[in-house]
MOPAC internal coordinates of N, CA, C and O (Angstrom, degrees):
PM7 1SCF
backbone

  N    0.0000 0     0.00 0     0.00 0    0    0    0
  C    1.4454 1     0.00 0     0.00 0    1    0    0
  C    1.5206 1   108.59 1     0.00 0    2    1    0
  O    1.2310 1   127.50 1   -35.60 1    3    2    1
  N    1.2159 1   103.17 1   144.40 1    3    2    1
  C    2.2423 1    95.95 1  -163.76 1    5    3    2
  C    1.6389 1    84.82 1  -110.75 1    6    5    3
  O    1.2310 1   123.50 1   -35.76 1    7    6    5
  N    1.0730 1   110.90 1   144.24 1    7    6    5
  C    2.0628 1   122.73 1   177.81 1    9    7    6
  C    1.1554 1    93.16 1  -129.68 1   10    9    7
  O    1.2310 1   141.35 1   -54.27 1   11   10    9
  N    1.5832 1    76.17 1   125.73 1   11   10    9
  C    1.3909 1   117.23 1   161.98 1   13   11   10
  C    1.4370 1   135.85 1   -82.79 1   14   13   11
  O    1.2310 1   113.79 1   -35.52 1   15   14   13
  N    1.1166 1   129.36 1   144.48 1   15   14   13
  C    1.5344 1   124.42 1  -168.52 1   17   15   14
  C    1.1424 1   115.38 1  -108.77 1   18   17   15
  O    1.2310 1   102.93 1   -42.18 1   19   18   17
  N    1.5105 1   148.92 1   137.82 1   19   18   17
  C    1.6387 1   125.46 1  -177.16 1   21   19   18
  C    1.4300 1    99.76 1  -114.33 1   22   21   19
  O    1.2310 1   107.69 1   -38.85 1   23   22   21
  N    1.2647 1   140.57 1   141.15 1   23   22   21
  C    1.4130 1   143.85 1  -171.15 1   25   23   22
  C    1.6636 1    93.67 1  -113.95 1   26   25   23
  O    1.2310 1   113.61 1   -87.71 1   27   26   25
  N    1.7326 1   129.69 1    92.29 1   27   26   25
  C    1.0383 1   118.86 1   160.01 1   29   27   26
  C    1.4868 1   138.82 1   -40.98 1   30   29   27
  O    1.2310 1   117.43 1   149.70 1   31   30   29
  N    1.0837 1   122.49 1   -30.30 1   31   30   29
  C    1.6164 1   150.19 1   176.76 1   33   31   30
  C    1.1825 1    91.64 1   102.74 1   34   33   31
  O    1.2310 1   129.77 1    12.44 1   35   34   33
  N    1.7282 1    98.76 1  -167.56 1   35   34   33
  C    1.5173 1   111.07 1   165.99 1   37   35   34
  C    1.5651 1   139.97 1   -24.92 1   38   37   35
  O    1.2310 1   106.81 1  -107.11 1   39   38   37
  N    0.9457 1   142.15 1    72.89 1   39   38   37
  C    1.4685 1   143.37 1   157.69 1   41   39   38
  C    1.9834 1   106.28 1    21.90 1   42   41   39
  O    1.2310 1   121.18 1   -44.14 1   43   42   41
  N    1.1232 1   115.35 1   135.86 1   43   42   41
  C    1.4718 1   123.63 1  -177.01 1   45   43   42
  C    1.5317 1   104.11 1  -110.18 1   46   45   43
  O    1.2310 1   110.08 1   -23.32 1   47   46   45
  N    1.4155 1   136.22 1   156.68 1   47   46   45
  C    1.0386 1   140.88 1   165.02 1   49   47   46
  C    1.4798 1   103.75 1   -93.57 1   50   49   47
  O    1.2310 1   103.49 1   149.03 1   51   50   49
  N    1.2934 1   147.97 1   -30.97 1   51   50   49
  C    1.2769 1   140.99 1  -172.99 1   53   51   50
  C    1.5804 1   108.47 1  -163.72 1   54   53   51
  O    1.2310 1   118.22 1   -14.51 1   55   54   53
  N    1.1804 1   121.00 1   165.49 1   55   54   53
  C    1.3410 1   136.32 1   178.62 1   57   55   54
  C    1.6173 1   105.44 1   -51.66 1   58   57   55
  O    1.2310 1   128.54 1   117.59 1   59   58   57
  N    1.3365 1   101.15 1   -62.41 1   59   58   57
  C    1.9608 1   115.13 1   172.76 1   61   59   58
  C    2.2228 1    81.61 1   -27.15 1   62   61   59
  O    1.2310 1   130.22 1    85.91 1   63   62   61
  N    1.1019 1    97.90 1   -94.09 1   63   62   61
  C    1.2578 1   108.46 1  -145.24 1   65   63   62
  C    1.3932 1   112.64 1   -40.48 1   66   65   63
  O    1.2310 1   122.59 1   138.82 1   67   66   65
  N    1.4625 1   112.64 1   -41.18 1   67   66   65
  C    1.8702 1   105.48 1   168.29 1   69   67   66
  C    1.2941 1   106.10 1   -75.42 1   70   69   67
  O    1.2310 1   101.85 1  -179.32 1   71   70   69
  N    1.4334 1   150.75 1     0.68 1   71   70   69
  C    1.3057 1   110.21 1   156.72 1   73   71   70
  C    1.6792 1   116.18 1  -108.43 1   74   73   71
  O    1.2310 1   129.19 1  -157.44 1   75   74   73
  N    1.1664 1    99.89 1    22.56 1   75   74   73
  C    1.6443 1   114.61 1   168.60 1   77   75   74
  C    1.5350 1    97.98 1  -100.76 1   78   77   75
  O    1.2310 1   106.61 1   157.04 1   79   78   77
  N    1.3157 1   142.50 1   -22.96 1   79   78   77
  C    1.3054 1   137.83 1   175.72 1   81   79   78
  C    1.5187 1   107.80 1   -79.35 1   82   81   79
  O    1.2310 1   117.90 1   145.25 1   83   82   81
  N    1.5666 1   121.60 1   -34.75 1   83   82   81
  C    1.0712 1   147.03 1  -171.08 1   85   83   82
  C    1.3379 1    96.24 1   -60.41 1   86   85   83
  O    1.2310 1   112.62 1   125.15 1   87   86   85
  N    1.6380 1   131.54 1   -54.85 1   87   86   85
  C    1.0743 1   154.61 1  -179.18 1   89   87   86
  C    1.2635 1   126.39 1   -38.18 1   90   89   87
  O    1.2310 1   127.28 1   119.95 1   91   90   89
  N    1.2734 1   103.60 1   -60.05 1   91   90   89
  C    1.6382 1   130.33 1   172.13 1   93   91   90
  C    1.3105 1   108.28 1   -88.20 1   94   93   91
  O    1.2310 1   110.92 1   169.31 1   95   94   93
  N    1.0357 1   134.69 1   -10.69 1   95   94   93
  C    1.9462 1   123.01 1   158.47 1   97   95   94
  C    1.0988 1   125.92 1   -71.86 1   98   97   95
  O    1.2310 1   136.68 1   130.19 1   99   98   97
  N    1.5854 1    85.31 1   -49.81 1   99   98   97
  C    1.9287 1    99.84 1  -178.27 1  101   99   98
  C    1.3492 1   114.74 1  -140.85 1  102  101   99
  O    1.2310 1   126.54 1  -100.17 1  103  102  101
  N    1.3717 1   105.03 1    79.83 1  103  102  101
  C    2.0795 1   102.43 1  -173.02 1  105  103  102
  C    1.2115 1   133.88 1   -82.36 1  106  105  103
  O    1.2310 1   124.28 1   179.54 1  107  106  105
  N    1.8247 1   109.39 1    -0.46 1  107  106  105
  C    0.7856 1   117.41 1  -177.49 1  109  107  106
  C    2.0995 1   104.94 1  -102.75 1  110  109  107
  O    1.2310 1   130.20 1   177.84 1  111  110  109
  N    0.6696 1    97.93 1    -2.16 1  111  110  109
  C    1.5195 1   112.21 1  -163.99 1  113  111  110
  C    1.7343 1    99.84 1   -68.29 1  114  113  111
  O    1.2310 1   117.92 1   -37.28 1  115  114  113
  N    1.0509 1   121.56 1   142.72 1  115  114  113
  C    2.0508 1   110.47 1   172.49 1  117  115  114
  C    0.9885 1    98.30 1   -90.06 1  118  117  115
  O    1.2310 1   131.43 1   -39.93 1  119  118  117
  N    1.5812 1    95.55 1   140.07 1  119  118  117
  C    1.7841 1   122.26 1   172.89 1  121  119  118
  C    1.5247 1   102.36 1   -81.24 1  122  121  119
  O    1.2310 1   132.54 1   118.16 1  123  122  121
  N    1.4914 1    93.38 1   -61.84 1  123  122  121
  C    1.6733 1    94.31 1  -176.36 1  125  123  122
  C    1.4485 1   118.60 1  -135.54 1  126  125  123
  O    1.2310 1   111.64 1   -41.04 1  127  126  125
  N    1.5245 1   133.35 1   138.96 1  127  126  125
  C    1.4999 1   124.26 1  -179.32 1  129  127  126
  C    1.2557 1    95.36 1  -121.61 1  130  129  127
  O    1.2310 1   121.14 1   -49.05 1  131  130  129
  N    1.5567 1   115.42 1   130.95 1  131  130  129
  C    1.1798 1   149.39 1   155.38 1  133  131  130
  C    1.7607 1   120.27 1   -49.35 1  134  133  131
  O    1.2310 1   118.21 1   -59.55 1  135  134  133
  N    1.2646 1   121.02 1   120.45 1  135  134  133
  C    1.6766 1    91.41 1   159.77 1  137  135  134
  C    1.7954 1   106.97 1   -85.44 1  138  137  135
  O    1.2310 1   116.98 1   -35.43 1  139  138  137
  N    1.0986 1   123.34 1   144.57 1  139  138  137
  C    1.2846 1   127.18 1   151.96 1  141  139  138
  C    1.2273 1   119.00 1   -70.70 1  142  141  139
  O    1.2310 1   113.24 1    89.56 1  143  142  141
  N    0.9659 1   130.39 1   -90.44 1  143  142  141
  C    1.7717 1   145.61 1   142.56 1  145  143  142
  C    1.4002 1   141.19 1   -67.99 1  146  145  143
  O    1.2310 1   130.68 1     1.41 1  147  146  145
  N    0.8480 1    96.99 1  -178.59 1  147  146  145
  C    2.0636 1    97.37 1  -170.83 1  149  147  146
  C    2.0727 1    83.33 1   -53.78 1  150  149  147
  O    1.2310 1   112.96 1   120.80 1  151  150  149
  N    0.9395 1   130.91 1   -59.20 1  151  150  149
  C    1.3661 1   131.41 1  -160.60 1  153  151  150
  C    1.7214 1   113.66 1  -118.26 1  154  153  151
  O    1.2310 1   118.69 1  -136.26 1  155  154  153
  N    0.9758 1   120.11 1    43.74 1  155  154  153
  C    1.0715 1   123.71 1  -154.33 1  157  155  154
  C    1.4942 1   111.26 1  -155.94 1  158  157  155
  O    1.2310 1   116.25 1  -101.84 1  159  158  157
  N    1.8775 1   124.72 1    78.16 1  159  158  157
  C    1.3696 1   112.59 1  -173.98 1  161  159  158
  C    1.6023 1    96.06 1  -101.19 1  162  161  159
  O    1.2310 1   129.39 1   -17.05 1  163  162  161
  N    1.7602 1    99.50 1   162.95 1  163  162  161
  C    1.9476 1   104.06 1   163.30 1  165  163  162
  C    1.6282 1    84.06 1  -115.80 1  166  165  163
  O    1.2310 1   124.81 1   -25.66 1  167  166  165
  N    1.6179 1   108.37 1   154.34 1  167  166  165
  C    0.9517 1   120.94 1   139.28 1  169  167  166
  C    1.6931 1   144.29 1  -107.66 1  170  169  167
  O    1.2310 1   111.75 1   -19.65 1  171  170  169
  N    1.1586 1   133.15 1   160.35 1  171  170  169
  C    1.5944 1   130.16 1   158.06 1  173  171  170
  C    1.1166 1   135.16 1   -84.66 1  174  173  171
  O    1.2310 1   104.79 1   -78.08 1  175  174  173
  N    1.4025 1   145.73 1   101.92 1  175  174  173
  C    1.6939 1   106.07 1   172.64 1  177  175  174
  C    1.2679 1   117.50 1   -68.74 1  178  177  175
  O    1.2310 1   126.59 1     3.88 1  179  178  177
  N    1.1488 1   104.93 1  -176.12 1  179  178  177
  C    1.8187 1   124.67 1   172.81 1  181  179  178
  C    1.3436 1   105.53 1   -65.75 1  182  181  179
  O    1.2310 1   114.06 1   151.22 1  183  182  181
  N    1.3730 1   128.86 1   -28.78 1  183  182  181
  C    1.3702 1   133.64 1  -172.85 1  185  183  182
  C    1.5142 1    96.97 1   -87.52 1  186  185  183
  O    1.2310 1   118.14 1   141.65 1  187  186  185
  N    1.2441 1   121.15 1   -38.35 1  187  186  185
  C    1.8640 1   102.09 1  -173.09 1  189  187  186
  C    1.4665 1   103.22 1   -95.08 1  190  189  187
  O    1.2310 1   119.27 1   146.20 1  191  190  189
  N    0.9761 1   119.00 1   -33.80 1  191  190  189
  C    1.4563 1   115.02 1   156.56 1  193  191  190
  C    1.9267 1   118.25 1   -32.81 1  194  193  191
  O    1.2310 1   126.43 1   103.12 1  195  194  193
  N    1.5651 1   105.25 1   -76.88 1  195  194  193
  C    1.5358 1    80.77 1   159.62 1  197  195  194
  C    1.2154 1   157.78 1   -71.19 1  198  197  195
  O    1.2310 1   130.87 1   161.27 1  199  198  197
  N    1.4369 1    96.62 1   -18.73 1  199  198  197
  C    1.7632 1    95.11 1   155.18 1  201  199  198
  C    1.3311 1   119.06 1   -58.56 1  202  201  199
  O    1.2310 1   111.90 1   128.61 1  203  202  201
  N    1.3940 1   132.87 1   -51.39 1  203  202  201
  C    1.2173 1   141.56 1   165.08 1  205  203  202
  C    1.7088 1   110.52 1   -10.83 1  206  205  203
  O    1.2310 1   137.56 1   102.80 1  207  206  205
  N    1.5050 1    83.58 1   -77.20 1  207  206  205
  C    1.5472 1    87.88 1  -166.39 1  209  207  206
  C    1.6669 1   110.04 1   -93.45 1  210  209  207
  O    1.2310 1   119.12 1  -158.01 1  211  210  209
  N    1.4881 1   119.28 1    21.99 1  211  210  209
  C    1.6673 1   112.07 1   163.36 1  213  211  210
  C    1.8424 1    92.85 1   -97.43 1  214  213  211
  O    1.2310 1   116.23 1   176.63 1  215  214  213
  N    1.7008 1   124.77 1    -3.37 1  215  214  213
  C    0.8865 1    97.67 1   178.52 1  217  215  214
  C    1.7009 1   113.76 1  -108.51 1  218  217  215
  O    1.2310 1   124.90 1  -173.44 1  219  218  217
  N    1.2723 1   108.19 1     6.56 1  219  218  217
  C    1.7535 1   121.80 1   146.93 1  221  219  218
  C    0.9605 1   126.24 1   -90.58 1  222  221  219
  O    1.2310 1   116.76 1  -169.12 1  223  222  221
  N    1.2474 1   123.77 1    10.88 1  223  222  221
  C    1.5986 1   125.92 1   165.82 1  225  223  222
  C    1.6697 1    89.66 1  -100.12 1  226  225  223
  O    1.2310 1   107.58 1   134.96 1  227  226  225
  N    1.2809 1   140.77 1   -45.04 1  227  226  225
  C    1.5161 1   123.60 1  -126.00 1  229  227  226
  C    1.8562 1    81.21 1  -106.04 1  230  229  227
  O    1.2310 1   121.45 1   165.27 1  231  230  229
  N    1.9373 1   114.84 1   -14.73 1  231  230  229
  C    1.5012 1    99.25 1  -174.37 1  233  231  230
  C    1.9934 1    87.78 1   -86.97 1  234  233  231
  O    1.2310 1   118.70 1   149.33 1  235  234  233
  N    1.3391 1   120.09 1   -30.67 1  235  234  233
  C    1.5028 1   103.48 1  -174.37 1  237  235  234
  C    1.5657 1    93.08 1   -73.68 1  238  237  235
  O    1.2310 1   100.90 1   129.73 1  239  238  237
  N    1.1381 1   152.32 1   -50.27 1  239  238  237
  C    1.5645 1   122.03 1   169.03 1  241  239  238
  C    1.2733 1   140.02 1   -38.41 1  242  241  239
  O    1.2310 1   121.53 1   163.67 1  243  242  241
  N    1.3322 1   114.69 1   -16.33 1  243  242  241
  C    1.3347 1   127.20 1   171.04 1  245  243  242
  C    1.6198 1   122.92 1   -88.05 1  246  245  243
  O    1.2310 1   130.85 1   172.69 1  247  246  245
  N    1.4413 1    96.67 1    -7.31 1  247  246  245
  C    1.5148 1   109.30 1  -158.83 1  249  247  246
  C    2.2548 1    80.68 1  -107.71 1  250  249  247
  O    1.2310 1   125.33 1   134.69 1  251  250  249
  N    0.5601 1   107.36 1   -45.31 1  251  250  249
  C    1.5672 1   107.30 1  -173.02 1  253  251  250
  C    1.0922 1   143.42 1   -64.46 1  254  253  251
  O    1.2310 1   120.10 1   180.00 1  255  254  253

């Protein structure tokens, strides 16, 4: 049996930060697909995903 090794890369300080790294590698890639309907999925990428939510962080910073 041949073993394999996986090299995570660099170490992350928090979730935020690996899927903001996630972001900028591959932004076009889906984070997550939804079903809508019996036949019917939406998806996200990693890239609108973080825009998404740097732009609910920056309106709850404004609010605080």
């Amino acid at each position: 049996m041949k073993s394999t090794s996986h090299n995570p890369g660099p170490r992350v300080s928090s979730l935020t930060d690996l899927l903001r790294r996630r972001a900028r590698q591959d932004p076009d890639r889906p984070a997550y697909t939804f079903l809508k309907d019996s036949s019917t999925t939406v998806s996200i990428t990693r890239g609108q995903l973080d825009r998404r939510a740097r732009a609910v962080a920056a309106r709850l910073s404004e609010q605080a």
